[in-house]
N, C-alpha and C positions, 0 to 999 in steps of 0.2 A: 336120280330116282326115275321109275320108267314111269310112265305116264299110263292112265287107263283107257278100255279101248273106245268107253263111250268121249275122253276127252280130246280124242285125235282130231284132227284138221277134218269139217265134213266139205268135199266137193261143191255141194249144192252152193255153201255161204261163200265157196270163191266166185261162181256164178253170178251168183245177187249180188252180189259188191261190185264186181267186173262192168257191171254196165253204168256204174255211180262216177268210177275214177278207176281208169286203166294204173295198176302197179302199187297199188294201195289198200289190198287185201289182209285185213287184220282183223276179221269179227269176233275171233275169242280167244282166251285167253293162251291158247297154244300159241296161233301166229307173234303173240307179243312175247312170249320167252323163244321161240325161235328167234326174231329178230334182236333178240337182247343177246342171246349167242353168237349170233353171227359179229352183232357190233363189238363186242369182245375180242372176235379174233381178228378184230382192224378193218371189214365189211363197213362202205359209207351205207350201201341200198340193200334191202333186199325187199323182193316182190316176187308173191304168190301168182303162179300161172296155171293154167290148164296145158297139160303135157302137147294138148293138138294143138296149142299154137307154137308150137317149135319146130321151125320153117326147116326141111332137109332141102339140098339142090346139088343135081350129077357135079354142073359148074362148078365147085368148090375144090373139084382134087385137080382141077387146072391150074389154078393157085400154088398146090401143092406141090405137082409134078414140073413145073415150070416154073421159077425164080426163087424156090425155097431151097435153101440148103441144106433142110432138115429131113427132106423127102428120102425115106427105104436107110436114114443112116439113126432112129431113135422108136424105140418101145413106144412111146406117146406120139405118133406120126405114119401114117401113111405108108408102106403099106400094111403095118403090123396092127391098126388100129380098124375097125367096123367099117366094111364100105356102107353106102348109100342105104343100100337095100335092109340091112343089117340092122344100123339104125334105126330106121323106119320101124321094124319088126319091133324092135326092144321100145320103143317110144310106145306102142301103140297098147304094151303092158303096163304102163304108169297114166295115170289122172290128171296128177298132182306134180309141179314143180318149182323150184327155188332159181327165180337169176339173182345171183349176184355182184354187187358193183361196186366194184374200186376207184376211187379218185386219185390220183397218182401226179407227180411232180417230178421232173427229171430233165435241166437242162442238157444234160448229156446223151440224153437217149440214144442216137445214134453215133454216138461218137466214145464212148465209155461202158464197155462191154460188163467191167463192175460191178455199177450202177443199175441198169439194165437188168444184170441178174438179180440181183438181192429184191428186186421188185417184184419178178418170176417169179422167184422161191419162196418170198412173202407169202403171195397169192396161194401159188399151188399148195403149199402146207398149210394154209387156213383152210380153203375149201376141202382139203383130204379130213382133216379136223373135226370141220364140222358134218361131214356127213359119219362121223365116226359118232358124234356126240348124239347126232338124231336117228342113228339104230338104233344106241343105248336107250333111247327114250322110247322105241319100240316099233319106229318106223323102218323094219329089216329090208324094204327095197333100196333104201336110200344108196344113190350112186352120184360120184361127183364129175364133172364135167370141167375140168379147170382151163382157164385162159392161156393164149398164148403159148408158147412150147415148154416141156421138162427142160428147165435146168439145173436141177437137184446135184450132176455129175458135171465139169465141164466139159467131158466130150462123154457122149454114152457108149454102153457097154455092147450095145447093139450089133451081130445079130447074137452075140454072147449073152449067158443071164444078167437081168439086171440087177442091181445093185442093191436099189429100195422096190423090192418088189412090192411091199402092202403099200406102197406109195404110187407104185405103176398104175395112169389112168389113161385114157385118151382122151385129145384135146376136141376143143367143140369142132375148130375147124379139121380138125382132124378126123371126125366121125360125118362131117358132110353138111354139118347146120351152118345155115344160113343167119348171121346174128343179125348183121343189118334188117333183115326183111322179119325175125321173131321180135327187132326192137321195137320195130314200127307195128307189129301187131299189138303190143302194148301202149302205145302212145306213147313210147322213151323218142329221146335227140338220138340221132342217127349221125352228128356233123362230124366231119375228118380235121384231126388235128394237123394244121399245116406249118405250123414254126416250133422249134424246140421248146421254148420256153412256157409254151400253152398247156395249159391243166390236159391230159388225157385218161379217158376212161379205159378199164379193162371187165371184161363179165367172164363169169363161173356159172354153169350150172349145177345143181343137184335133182338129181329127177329123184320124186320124193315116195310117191306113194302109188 
């Protein structure tokens, strides 16, 4: 059921809150059925942000263009995905957004390509999901941001159409955002997972409103 427009998420109470406990923004009743959706779709975190602290940097398609394999051969990557500047633009139209955070386990990670995906596909089909579920509720900007690369295909259809178009997004690093540097503007752990067997996190955005 869609929600009314006096009971939408107001700006101001993520504000006020913001300065109490970075990533703990829930003063009404919206924020805690959105977080109740999200945990739904296997979401450990989610935390209300203002769209300006969502860090862009050129440095990111260096990344891209240099040791990624995914670079100019996937629909959610580089160069088919918002440069720098782009982002910026489309950021500077939203208020309002959603990081979301994954807790993830996966002795094999780099060794069990598998494994590795079903964790990808997890992710990306919740957060396609959920930003599906918070139009319905009336919030028509809602756009998702999902982690890590598309592996919905195992090899993509690229530069041919793709496959799961209402599923086609681009990824964060792939739009030029800086997560390390938006985590720390939240007061999130920033630490790098160094041995396989170590819990690793993954984040989503939805830019909200």
């Amino acid at each position: 059921m869609a929600v009314r427009v006096e009971d939408l998420i107001d700006l101001k109470d993520v504000r006020r809150v913001r300065g109490k406990q970075s990533g703990n923004i829930m003063p009404q009743d919206s924020f805690h059925q959105v977080e109740l959706l999200a945990k739904e779709l296997g979401f450990h975190e989610v935390h209300f942000m203002e769209a300006s602290d969502i860090v862009t940097a050129r440095w990111i398609i260096l990344k891209c263009l240099y040791g990624c394999a995914k670079y100019n051969t996937s629909w959610c990557c580089p160069p088919a995905t918002p440069d720098v500047q782009m982002t910026r633009d489309i950021l500077s139209e939203y208020e309002l957004a959603l990081l979301l955070v994954n807790e993830n386990m996966n002795e094999q990670f780099y060794r069990n390509s598998v494994a590795s995906r079903r964790i990808q596909i997890k992710q990306w089909k919740s957060t396609v999901a959920l930003e599906r579920k918070l139009f319905l509720m009336g919030y028509y900007k809602a756009f998702g941001l999902p982690a890590d690369t598309c592996a919905l295909c195992k090899e993509c259809a690229y530069p041919k159409q793709c496959k799961f178009p209402n599923e086609k997004r681009p990824t964060l690093e792939g739009c030029g955002i800086d997560v390390f540097q938006t985590l720390k503007k939240l007061g999130l752990s920033t630490g790098l997972v160094r041995k396989v067997e170590d819990c690793f996190y993954s984040y989503s955005l939805i830019l909200l409103a």
